[in-house]
C-alpha positions as CSV (number, residue, x, y, z in Angstrom):
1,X,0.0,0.0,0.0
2,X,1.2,3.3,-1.2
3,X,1.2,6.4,1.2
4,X,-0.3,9.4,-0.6
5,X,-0.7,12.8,1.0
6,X,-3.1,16.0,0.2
7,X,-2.4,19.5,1.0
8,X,-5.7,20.7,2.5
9,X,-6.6,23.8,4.7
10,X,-8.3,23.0,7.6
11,X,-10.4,24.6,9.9
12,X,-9.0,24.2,13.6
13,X,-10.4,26.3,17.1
14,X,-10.6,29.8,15.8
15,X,-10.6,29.9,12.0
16,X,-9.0,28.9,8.6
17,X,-5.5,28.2,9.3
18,X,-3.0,28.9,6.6
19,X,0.9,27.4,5.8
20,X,3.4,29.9,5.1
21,X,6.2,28.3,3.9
22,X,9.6,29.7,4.8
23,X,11.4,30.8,2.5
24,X,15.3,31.9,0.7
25,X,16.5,34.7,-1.5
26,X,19.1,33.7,-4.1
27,X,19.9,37.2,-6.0
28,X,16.1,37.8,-7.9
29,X,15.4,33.9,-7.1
30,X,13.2,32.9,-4.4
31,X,13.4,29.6,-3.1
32,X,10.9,27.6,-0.8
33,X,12.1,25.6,1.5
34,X,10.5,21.7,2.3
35,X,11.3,18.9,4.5
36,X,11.2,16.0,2.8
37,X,11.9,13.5,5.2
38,X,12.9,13.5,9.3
39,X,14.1,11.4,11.8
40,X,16.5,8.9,9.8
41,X,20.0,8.4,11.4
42,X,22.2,9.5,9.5
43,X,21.8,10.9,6.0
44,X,25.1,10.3,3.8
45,X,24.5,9.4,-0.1
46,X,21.3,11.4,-1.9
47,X,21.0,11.4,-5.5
48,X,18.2,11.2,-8.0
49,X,17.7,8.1,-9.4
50,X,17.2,7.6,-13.0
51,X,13.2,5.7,-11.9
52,X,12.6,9.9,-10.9
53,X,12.8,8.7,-7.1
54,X,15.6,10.3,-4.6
55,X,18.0,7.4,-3.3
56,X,19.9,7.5,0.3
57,X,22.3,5.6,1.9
58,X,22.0,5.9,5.9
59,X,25.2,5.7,7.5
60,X,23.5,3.5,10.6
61,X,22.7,0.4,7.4
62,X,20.1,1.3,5.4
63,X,19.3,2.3,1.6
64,X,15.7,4.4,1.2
65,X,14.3,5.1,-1.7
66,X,12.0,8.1,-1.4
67,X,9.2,9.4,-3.7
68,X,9.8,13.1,-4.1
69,X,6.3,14.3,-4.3
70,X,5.6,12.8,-0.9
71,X,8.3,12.4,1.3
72,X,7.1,8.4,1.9
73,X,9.9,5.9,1.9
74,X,11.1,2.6,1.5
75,X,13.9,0.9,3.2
76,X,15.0,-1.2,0.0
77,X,18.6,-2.7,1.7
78,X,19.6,-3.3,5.5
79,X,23.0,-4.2,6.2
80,X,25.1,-4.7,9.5
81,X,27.6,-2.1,9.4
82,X,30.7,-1.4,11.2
83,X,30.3,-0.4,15.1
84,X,26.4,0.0,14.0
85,X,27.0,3.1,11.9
86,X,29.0,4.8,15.1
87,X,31.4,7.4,14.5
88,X,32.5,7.6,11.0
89,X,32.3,4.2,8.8
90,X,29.0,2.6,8.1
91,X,26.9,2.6,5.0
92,X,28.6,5.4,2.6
93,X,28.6,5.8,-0.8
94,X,26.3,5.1,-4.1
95,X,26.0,5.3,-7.9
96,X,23.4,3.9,-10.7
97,X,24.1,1.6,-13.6
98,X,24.1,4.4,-16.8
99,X,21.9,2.2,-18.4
100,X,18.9,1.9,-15.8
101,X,16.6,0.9,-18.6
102,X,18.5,-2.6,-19.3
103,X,20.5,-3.0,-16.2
104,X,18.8,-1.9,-12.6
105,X,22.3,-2.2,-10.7
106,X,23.1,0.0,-7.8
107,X,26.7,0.1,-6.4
108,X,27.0,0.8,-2.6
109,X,29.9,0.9,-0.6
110,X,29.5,0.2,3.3
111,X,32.1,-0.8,6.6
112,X,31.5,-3.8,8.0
113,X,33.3,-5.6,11.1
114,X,32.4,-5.6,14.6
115,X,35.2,-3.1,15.8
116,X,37.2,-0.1,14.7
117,X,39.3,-2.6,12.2
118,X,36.8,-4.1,9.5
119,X,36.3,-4.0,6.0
120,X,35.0,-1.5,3.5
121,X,33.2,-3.4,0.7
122,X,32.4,-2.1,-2.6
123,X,29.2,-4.0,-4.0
124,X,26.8,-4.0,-6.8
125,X,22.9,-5.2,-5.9
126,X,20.0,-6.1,-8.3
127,X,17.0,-4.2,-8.2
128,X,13.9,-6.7,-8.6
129,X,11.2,-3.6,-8.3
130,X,11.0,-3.9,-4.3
131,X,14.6,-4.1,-2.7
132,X,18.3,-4.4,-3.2
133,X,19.3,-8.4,-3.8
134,X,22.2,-10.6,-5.4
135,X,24.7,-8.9,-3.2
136,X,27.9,-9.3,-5.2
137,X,31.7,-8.0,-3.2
138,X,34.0,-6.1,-6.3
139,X,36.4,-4.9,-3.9
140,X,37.4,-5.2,-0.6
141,X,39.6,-2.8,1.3
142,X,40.2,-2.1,4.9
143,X,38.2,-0.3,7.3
144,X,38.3,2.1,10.4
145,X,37.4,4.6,12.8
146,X,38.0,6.9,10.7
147,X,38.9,8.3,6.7
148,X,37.0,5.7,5.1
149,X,36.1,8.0,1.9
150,X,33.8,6.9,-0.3
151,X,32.0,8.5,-2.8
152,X,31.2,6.8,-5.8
153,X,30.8,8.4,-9.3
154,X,29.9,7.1,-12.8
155,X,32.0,8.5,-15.9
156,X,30.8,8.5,-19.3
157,X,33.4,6.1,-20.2
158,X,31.5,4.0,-17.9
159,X,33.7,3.5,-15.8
160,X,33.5,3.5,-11.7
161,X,35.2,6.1,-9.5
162,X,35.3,5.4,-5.8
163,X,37.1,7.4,-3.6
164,X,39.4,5.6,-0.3
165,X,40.8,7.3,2.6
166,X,44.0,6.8,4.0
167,X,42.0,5.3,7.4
168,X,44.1,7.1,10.0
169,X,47.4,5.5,8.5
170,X,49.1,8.9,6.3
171,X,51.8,7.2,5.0
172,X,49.5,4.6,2.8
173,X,48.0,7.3,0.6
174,X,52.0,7.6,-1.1
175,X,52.4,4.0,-1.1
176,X,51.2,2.3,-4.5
177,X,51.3,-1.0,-3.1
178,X,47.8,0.1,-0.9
179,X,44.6,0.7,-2.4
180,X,44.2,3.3,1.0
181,X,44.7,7.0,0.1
182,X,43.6,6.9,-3.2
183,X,41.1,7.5,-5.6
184,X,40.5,4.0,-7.5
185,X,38.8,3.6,-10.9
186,X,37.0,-0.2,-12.1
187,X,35.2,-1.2,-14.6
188,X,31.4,-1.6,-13.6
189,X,32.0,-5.2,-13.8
190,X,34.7,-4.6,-10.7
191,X,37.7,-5.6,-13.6
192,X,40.9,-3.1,-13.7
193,X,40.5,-0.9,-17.1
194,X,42.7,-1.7,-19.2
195,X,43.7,2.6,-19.3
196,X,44.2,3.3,-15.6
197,X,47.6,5.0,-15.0
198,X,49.0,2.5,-13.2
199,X,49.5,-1.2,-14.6
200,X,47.1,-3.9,-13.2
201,X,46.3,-1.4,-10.4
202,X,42.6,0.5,-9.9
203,X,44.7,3.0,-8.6
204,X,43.6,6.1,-10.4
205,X,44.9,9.1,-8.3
206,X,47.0,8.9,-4.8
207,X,48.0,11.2,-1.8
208,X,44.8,11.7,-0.6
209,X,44.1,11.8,2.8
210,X,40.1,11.6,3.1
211,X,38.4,12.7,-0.5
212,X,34.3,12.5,0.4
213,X,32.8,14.4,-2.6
214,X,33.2,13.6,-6.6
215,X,31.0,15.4,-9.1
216,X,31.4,15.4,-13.0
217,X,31.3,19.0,-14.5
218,X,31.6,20.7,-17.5
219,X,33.8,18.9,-20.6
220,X,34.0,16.1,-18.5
221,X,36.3,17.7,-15.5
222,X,35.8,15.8,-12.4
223,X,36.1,17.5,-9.3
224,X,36.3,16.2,-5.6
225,X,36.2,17.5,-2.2
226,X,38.7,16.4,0.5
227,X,39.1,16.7,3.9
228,X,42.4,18.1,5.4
229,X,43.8,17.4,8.9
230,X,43.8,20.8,10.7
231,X,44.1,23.1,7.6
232,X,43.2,23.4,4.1
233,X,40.4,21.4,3.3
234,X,40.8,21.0,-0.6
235,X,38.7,21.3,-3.4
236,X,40.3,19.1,-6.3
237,X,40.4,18.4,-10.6
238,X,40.7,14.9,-10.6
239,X,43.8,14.1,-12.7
240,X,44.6,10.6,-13.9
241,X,47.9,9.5,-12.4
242,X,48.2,12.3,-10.1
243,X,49.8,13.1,-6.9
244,X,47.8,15.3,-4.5
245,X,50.4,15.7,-1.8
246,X,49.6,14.0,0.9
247,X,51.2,13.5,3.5
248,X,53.7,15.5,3.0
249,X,51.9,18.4,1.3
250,X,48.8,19.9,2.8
251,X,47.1,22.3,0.3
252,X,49.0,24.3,-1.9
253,X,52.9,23.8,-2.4
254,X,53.7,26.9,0.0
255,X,56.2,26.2,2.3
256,X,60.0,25.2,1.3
257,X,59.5,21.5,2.5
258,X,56.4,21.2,0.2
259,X,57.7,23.0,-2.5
260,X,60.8,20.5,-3.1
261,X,58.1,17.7,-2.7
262,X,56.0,19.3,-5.1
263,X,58.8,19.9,-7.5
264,X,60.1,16.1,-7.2
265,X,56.6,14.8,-7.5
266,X,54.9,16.6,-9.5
267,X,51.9,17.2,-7.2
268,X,48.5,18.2,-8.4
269,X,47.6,21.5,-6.3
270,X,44.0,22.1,-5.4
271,X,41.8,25.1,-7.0
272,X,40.7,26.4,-3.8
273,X,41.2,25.4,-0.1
274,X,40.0,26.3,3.5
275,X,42.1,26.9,6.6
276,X,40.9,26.2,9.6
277,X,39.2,22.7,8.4
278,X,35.1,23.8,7.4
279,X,35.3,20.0,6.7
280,X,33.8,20.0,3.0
281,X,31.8,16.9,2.0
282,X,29.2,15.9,-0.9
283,X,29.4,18.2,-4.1
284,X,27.4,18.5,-7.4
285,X,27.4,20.8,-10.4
286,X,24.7,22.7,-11.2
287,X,23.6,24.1,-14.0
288,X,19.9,24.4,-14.0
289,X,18.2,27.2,-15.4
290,X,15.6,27.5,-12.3
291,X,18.1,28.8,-10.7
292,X,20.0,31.1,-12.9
293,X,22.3,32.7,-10.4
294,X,24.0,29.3,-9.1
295,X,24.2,28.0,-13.0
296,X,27.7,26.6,-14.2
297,X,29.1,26.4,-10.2
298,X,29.6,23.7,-7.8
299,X,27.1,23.0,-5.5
300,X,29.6,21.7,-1.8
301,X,28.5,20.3,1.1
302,X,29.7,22.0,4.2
303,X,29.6,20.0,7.9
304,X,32.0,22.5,9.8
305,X,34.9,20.7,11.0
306,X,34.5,19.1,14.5
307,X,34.0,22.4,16.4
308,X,31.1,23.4,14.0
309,X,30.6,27.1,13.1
310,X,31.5,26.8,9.5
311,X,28.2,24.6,8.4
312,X,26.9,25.8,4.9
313,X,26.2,25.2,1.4
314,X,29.2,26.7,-0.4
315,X,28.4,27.4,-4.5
316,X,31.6,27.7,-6.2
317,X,31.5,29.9,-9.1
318,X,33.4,28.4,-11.8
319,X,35.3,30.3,-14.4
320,X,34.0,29.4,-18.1
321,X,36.3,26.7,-19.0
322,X,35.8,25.0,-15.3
323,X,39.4,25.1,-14.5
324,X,39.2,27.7,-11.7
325,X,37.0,28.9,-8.7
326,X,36.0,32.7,-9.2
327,X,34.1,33.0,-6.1
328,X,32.1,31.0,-3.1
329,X,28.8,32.3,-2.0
330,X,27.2,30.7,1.3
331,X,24.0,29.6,1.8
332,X,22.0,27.9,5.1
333,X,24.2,28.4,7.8
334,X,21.6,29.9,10.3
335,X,20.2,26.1,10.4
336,X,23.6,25.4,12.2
337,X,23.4,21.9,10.9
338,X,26.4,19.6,9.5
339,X,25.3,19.4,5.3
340,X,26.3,16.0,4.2
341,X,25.2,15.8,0.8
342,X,23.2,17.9,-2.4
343,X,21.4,16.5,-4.9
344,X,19.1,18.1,-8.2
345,X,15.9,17.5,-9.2
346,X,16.2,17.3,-13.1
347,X,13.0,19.1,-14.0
348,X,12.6,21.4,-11.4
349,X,16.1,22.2,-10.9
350,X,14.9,21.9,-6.8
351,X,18.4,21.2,-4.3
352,X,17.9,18.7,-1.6
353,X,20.7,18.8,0.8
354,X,21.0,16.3,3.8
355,X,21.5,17.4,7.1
356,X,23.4,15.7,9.7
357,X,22.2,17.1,13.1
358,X,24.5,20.0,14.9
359,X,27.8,17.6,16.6
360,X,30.2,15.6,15.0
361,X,30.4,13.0,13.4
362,X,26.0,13.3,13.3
363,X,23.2,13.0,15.2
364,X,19.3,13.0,14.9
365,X,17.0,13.7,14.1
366,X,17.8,14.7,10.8
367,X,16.6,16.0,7.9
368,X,16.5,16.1,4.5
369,X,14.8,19.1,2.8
370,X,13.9,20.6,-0.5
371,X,14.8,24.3,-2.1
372,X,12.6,24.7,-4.4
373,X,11.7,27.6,-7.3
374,X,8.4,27.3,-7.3
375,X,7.5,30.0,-10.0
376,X,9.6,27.9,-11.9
377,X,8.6,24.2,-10.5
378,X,4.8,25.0,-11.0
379,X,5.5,25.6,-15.2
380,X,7.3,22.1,-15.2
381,X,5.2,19.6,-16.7
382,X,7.2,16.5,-16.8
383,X,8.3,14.4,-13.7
384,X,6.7,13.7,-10.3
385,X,4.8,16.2,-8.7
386,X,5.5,18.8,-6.2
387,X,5.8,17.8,-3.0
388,X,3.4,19.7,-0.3
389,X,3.3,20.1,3.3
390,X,0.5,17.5,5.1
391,X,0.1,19.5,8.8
392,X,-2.2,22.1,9.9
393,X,-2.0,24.6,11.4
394,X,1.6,24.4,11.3
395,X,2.7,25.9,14.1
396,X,-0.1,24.8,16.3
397,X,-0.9,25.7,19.8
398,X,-3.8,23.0,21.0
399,X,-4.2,20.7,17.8
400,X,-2.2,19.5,15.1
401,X,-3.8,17.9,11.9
402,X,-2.4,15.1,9.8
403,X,-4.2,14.6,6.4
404,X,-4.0,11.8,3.6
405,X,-5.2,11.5,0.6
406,X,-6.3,7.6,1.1
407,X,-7.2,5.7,3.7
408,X,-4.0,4.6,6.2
409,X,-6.5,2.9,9.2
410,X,-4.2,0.9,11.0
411,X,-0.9,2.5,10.3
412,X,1.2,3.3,13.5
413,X,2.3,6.8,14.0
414,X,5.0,7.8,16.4
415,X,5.5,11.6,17.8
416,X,8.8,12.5,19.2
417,X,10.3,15.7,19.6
418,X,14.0,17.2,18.4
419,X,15.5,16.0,21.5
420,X,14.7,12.4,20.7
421,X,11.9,12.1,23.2
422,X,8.8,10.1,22.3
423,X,6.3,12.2,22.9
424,X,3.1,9.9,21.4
425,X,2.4,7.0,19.6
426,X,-0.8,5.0,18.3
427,X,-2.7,4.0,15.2
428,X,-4.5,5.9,12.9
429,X,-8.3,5.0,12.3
430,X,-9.0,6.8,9.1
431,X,-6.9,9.1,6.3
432,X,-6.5,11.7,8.9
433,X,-5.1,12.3,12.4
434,X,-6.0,14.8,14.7
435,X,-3.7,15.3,17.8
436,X,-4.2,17.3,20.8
437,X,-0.8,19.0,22.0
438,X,-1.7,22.0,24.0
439,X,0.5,20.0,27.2
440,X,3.4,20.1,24.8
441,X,6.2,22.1,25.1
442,X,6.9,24.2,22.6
443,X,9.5,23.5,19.8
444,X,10.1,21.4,16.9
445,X,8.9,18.1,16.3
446,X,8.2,15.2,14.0
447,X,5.7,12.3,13.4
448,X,6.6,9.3,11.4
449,X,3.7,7.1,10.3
450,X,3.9,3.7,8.8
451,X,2.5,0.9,6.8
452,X,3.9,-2.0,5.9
453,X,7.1,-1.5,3.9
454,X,6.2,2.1,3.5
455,X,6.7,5.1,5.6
456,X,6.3,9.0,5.9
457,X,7.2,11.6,8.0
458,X,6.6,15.4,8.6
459,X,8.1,18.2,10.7
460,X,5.7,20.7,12.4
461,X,6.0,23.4,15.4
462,X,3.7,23.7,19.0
463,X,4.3,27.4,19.7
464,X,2.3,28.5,23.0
C-alpha cells in the first residue's frame, strides 16, 4: 500500500488556518524551502535516481528510496555495518548503472566488522522492483574509525570512481602497493581498465588523505572535495595518475619543505582550499536554469569541522572553462546543521541537501529538505509532482492535523520531539489524524507514520 498525501486547509479552534512556507532569496530567485523526510539516522549518499525517485544511503545500514512528491519511503537494503553506523564508517557511498533501462544495478559501498578494524566493501545489488538483492563484493579494502572516503561516481566512459581514505594510516596514501589514500577507478564489472595510469592497479589518483565528494562537470572535468587534517580542506580536478600531496603536502605547495616535494613529485595543487578545516563533504554541479544565479558552479557540502561554526552550502563559481573557482557564496548556515550531501531535481532544478544534526560526526534527528523555485517548478510539466506540506496549522498551539489523501486505518504513528523524546504514539483510524498537544512544550517536532514497507514523515511546530 502506497502512502499518498493531500495538501488541504483545515479549519481548527478559531478559524481557517494557513501554511506559510519559509522561504530563501538567491539574487532575484526565491526559493521555498520543504522537509522531505525527518528522523532517519544519518543521511550520507542522496541522488536522483534515474526511476525519478531520490536514493539515500543511511550511514546506521540502510538504503531508502523516497518518492519526491511525498516524502514516503522505503527501506529497499539493510545491512550490519561497522560499530552499528557509530562514528565515521558505516553505509557510505552510491551510484546507478548508466543504463537503468536494461540493467537496474546500484553500487554501494559500506564498513562492516564488529570493531574499529573491518572491511569497506564495494558492491553492486539487483534491483527486482522492491529491494536491493544478489549482493555481489567487487572490492574489498580495509576499514576504520575513521577516513574511510567513499564517494562513488559514474564516468561516461562508464567507468566507476570510488574514492578511499587513508584510514588514520598517512603514509598509505604515497604507497602504491595500498589501495588506502587513493582515488580507484574499475570497470562496472569490478575488472581493472585496461587505461588506468597504473599497470594492473585501480589505482587512479593517490595522496589523498580523506576525499568525500566527486561530481562530474563541464567537458568532463571531475572534481572532488577532500578533507584536510587541521588546515586546508581542498577542493580538487581529478587528474589521472596524479599526486595530490599528501602527506607530505597539505594544500598548496607553500612552504620550502612542500615546495621540493611538489617539485620532485609533481603534485597536483588544489583550485581552492579552507584553513581552519570547514570539513567540506558531498558536491554536485549545477547548471539548471531555475536557478539562474548558481548555474555553471559547484554546489559543496559544508559540515563544519569538529568544532562546527563553518556549516553551509558553499556554491563555487566556476570560471568558463571549469578550470578555476572565481568566487564562493554561502548559503543555510543559520540552520547550524552539519550538510552532508546535495542533490538536483532534473525538471525542477529543486536542491535537496541532507543534514546531519549539529555535533560531529552526526546526530538526529535529521533531515533532508527541498529548495525549491516554485515560479519555476509550478510551469514544469514532466516528472513527479510537487511535494506539499501534510500539517495544519503548522505551528499549532492546541491541535495539530495530519491529512492523507487515502485511507491509512491501522498505520502506526510515532511523535517525538528534536530532542529524541517520544512524545506519542498509536494507530490511525482513518486518512486523517487529529492530535491534541496543548500539554506540549513548545519547539520542533516530528511524526513518522507507517505501513507496511512504507513510511512518511513530517516536521511541524507547537508554539504557545
Amino acid at each position: 500500500m502506497k502512502l499518498k498525501f493531500a495538501l488541504a486547509c483545515v479549519l481548527l479552534g478559531h478559524g481557517l488556518a494557513s501554511l506559510a512556507q519559509p522561504t530563501w532569496q538567491v539574487g532575484n530567485t526565491t526559493l521555498t524551502e520543504y522537509d522531505l523526510l525527518t528522523g532517519v539516522q544519518i543521511p550520507w549518499e542522496i541522488l536522483w535516481g534515474p526511476d525519478d525517485y531520490l536514493w539515500m544511503t543511511s550511514r546506521k545500514g540502510d538504503v531508502l528510496r523516497i518518492d519526491p512528491a511525498t516524502g514516503s519511503y522505503t527501506t529497499v537494503l539493510e545491512k550490519n555495518v561497522m560499530n552499528g553506523g557509530n562514528g565515521e564508517p558505516g553505509m557510505l557511498g552510491m551510484a546507478m548503472h548508466p543504463d537503468w533501462e536494461n540493467t537496474q544495478k546500484v553500487y554501494i559501498v559500506y564498513c562492516a566488522g564488529t570493531s574499529w578494524n573491518g572491511e569497506e566493501y564495494l558492491s553492486v545489488f539487483d534491483w527486482d522492483g522492491e529491494a536491493l538483492v544478489n549482493e555481489q563484493i567487487l572490492l574489498t579494502l580495509d576499514a576504520g574509525g575513521i577516513h574511510n572516503g567513499s564517494r562513488l561516481l559514474v564516468l561516461p566512459d562508464n567507468t566507476l570512481l570510488m574514492t578511499a581514505g587513508d584510514v588514520g594510516a598517512s603514509g598509505l596514501a604515497q604507497s602504491l602497493s595500498s589501495l588506502q589514500g587513493k582515488t580507484l577507478r574499475l570497470n562496472l564489472d569490478g575488472s581493472i581498465p585496461a587505461d588506468n595510469p597504473f599497470a594492473d592497479s585501480y589505482i587512479y589518483t593517490f595522496g589523498n588523505r580523506n576525499s568525500q565528494g566527486l561530481a562530474l562537470g563541464p567537458n568532463g572535468i571531475i572534481y572532488s572535495s577532500e578533507h584536510g587534517q587541521n588546515s586546508n580542506d581542498e577542493f580538487n580536478i581529478i587528474q589521472a595518475g596524479g599526486n595530490y600531496g599528501w602527506p607530505q603536502v597539505e594544500g598548496f605547495c607553500n612552504t620550502a619543505s612542500e615546495q621540493s616535494f611538489c617539485e620532485e613529485n609533481d603534485v597536483v595543487e588544489p583550485l581552492e582550499a579552507w584553513t581552519p578545516c570547514v570539513a567540506v563533504n558531498g558536491i554536485e554541479y549545477y547548471n539548471h536554469e531555475a536557478i539562474p544565479e548558481w548555474q555553471h558552479s559547484v554546489l559543496m557540502s559544508v559540515l563544519g569541522g569538529l568544532g562546527g561554526q563553518y556549516e553551509r552550502l558553499s556554491v563555487l563559481h566556476l570560471s568558463e572553462d571549469g578550470l578555476a573557482v572565481e568566487s564562493e557564496d554561502q548559503y543555510f548556515s543559520s540552520f547550524n546543521q552539519r550538510i552532508r550531501d546535495v542533490a538536483v531535481n532534473p525538471y525542477t532544478g529543486s536542491v535537496y541537501v541532507a543534514f546531519n544534526g549539529t555535533s560531529y560526526p552526526g546526530a538526529g534527528p535529521n533531515i533532508v529538505k527541498e529548495f525549491r523555485n516554485e515560479s519555476f517548478a509550478n510551469q514544469v510539466q514532466i516528472g513527479p509532482s510537487l511535494l506539499k506540506p501534510i500539517a495544519f496549522p503548522n505551528p499549532a498551539s492546541s491541535q495539530i492535523r495530519f491529512q492523507w489523501s487515502m485511507n491509512t486505518a491501522g498505520a502506526s504513528y510515532q511523535v517525538h520531539n528534536f530532542h529524541g523524546q517520544l512524545v506519542k504514539e498509536g494507530t490511525t483510524i482513518g486518512n486523517e489524524l487529529v492530535l491534541d498537544c496543548e500539554n506540549w512544550d513548545s519547539g520542533a517536532y516530528f511524526i513518522i507514520l507507517s505501513n507496511h514497507r512504507e513510511s512518511v514523515t513530517a516536521t511541524f511546530q507547537i508554539q504557545h
